[in-house]
C-alpha positions as CSV (number, residue, x, y, z in Angstrom):
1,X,-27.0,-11.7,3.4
2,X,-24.8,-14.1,4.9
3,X,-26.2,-17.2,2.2
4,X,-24.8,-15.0,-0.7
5,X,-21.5,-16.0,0.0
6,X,-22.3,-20.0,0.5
7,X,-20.4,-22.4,-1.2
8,X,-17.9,-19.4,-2.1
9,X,-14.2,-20.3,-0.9
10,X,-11.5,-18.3,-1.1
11,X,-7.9,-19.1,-1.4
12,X,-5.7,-18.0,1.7
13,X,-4.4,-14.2,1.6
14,X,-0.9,-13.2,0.7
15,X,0.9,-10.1,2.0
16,X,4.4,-9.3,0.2
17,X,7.3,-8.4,2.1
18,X,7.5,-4.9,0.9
19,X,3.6,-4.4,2.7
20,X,4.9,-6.0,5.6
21,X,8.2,-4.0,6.7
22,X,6.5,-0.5,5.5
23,X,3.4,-1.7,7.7
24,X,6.4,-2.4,10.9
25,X,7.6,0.8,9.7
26,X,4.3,2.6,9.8
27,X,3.8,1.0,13.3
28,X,7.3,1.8,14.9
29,X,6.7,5.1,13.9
30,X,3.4,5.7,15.1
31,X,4.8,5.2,18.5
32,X,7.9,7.2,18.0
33,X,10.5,4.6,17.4
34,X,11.8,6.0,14.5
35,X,15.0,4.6,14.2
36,X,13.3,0.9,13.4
37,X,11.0,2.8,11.4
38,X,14.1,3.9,9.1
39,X,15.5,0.3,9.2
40,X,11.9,-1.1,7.9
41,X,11.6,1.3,5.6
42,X,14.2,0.5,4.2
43,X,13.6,-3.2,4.3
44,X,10.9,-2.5,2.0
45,X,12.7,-0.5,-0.6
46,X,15.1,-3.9,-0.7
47,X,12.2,-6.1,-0.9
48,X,10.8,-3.7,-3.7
49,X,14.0,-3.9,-5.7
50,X,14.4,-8.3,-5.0
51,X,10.4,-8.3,-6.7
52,X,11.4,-5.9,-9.2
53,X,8.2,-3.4,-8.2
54,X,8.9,-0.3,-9.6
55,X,6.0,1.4,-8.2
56,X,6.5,0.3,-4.4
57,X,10.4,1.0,-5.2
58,X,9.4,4.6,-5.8
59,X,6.9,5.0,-2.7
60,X,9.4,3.2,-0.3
61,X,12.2,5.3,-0.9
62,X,10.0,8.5,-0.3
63,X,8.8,7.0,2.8
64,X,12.1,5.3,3.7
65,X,13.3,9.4,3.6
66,X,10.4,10.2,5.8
67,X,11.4,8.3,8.9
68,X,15.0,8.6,8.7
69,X,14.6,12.2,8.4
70,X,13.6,11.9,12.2
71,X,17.1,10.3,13.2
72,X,19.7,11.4,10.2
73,X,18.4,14.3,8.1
74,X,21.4,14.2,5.3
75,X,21.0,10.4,4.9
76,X,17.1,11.1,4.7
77,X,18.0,14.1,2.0
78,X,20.2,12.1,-0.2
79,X,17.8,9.1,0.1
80,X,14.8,11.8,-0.8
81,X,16.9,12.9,-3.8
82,X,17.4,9.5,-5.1
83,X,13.7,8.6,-4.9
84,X,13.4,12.2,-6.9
85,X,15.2,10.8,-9.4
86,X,13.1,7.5,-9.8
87,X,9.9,9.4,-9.4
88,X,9.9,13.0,-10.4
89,X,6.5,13.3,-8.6
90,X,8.4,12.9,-5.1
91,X,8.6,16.6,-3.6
92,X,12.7,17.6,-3.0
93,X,14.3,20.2,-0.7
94,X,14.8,23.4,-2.1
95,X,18.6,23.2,-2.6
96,X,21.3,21.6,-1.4
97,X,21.9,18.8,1.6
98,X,22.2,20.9,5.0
């Protein structure tokens, strides 16, 4: 198996910067640092809007919301309700900001 791939090369890998700060963010996260989870999260959503990615825009806001809803819930509701707006699959709160 390994002499299908001789003579095959590949060019070096690239990883954008919105993969890499929701990736930090995923990682904080996982081991409860959830303030630099927010912060990364939202480092992505900026990266997404600099490469003009609409689609990463839309699922980094939503997940920006998700971690800073462990630290500030009405920054995490109004940034929920702006990713709403860009993507009317994102689920909301049932009314209001608490």
């Amino acid at each position: 198996m390994a002499g299908a791939l001789l003579g095959i090369k590949y060019d070096p890998g690239t990883v954008s910067d919105v993969s890499r700060h929701q990736r930090a963010a995923y990682n904080s996260a996982r081991v409860g640092w959830y303030e630099e989870a927010a912060q990364h999260a939202g480092r992505a959503v900026e990266a997404a809007v600099a490469a003009g990615d609409t689609g990463f825009r839309r699922m980094a806001r939503r997940d920006h919301a998700a971690y800073l809803g462990q630290v500030n819930g009405v920054t995490a509701q109004l940034v929920l309700d702006q990713a709403s707006r860009n993507n009317p699959a994102v689920l909301t709160q049932l009314a209001g900001i608490v």
